[in-house]
C-alpha positions as CSV (number, residue, x, y, z in Angstrom):
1,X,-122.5,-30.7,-12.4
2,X,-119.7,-33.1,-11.2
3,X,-121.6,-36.2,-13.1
4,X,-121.2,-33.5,-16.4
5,X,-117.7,-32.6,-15.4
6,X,-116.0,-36.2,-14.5
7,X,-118.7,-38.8,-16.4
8,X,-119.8,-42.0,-15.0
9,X,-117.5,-43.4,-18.0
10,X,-114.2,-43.5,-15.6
11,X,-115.8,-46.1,-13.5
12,X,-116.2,-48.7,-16.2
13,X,-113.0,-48.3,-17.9
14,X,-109.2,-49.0,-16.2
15,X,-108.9,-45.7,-14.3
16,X,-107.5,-46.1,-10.6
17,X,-110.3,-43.4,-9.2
18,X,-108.4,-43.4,-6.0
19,X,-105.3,-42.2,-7.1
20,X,-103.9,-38.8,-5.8
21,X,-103.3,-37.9,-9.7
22,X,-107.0,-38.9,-10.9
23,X,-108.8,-36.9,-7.6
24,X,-106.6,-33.8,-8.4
25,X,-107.8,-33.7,-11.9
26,X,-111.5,-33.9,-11.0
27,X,-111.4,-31.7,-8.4
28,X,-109.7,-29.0,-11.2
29,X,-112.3,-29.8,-13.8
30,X,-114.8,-29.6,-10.7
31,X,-113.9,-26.3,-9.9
32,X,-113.3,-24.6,-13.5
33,X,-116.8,-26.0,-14.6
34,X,-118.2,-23.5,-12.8
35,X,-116.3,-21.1,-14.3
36,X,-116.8,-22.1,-17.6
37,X,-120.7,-22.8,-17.4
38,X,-121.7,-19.1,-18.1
39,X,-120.1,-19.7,-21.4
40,X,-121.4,-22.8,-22.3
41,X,-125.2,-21.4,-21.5
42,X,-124.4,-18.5,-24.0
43,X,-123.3,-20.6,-26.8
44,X,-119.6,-18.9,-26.7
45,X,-118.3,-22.4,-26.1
46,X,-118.9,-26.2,-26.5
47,X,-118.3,-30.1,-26.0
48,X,-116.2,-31.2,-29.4
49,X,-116.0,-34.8,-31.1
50,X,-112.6,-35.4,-29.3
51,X,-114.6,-34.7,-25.7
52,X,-112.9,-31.3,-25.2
53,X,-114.0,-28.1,-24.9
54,X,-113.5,-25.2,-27.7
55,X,-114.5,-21.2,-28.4
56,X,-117.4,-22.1,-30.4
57,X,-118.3,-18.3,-31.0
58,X,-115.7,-15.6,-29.4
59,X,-117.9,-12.9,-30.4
60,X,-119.9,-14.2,-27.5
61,X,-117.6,-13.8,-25.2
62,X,-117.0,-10.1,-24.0
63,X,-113.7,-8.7,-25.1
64,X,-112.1,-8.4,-21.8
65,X,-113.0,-11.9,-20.8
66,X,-111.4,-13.9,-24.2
67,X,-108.0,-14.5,-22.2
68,X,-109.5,-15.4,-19.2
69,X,-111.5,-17.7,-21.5
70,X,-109.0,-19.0,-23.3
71,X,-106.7,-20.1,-20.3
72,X,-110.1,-21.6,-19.3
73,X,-110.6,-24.0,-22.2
74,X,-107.0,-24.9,-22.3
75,X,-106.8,-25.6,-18.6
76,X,-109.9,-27.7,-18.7
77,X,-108.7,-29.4,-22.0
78,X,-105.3,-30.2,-20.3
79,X,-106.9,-31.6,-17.3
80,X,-109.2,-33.8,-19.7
81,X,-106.5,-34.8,-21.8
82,X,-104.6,-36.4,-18.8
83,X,-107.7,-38.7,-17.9
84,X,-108.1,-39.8,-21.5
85,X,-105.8,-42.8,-21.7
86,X,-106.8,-44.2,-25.2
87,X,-109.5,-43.1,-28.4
88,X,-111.9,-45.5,-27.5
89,X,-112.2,-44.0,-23.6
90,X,-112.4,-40.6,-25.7
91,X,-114.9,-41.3,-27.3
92,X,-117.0,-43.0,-24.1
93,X,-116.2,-39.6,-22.2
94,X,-117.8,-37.6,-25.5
95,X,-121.1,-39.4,-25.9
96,X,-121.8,-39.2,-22.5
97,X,-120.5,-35.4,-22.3
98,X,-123.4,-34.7,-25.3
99,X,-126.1,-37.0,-23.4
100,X,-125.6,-34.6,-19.9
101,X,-125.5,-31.1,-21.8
102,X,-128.2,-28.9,-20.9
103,X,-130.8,-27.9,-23.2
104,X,-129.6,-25.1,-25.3
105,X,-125.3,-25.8,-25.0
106,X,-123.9,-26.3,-28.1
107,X,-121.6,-29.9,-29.1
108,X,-119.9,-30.8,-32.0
109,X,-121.5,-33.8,-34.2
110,X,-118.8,-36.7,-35.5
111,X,-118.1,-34.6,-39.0
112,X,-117.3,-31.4,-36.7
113,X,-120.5,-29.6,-37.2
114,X,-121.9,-27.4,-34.2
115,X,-125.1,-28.6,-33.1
116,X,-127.5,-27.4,-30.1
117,X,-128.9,-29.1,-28.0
């Protein structure tokens, strides 16, 4: 899940992967992944263009869980958004995001449109 979580990309672009800042960040993502993989597996949630995640159907998600959720999704957005330095890196991260997503888990195309995998 890790190689899903913090991609292979990092290592060929200018990240310093030793850095207290970068290790926080993937141990964060890490550790909400798990968290957020129910989600993913039910279709409530997905991988967009921009190589975050996003509510991709609340009605999946049980009432009493969409906060939870959403603080989720933000968090892990957040934590993404601080290891994306530039577009092009962006958009390294989000092709190989699609190419590790389990069969069934739902990503969005380059025009925005939800597709499964």
């Amino acid at each position: 899940a890790l190689d899903f979580v913090v991609p292979a990309a990092h290592a060929q672009v200018d990240f310093n992967a030793s850095s207290p800042a970068t290790r926080s960040l993937e141990a964060s993502l890490k550790k909400r992944f798990s968290d957020l993989k129910p989600y993913y597996q039910s279709g409530a949630i997905g991988v967009t263009r921009e190589a975050t995640v996003a509510i991709r159907d609340r009605n999946l998600i049980p009432l009493p869980e969409r906060s939870r959720v959403l603080k989720l999704v933000a968090d892990q957005n957040a934590d993404w958004n601080a290891l994306y330095v530039e577009n092009q890196i962006r958009s390294t991260f989000a092709a190989r995001n699609v190419a590790k997503l389990e069969s069934g888990w739902w990503y969005q195309d380059s025009s925005g449109g939800w597709k499964q995998k």
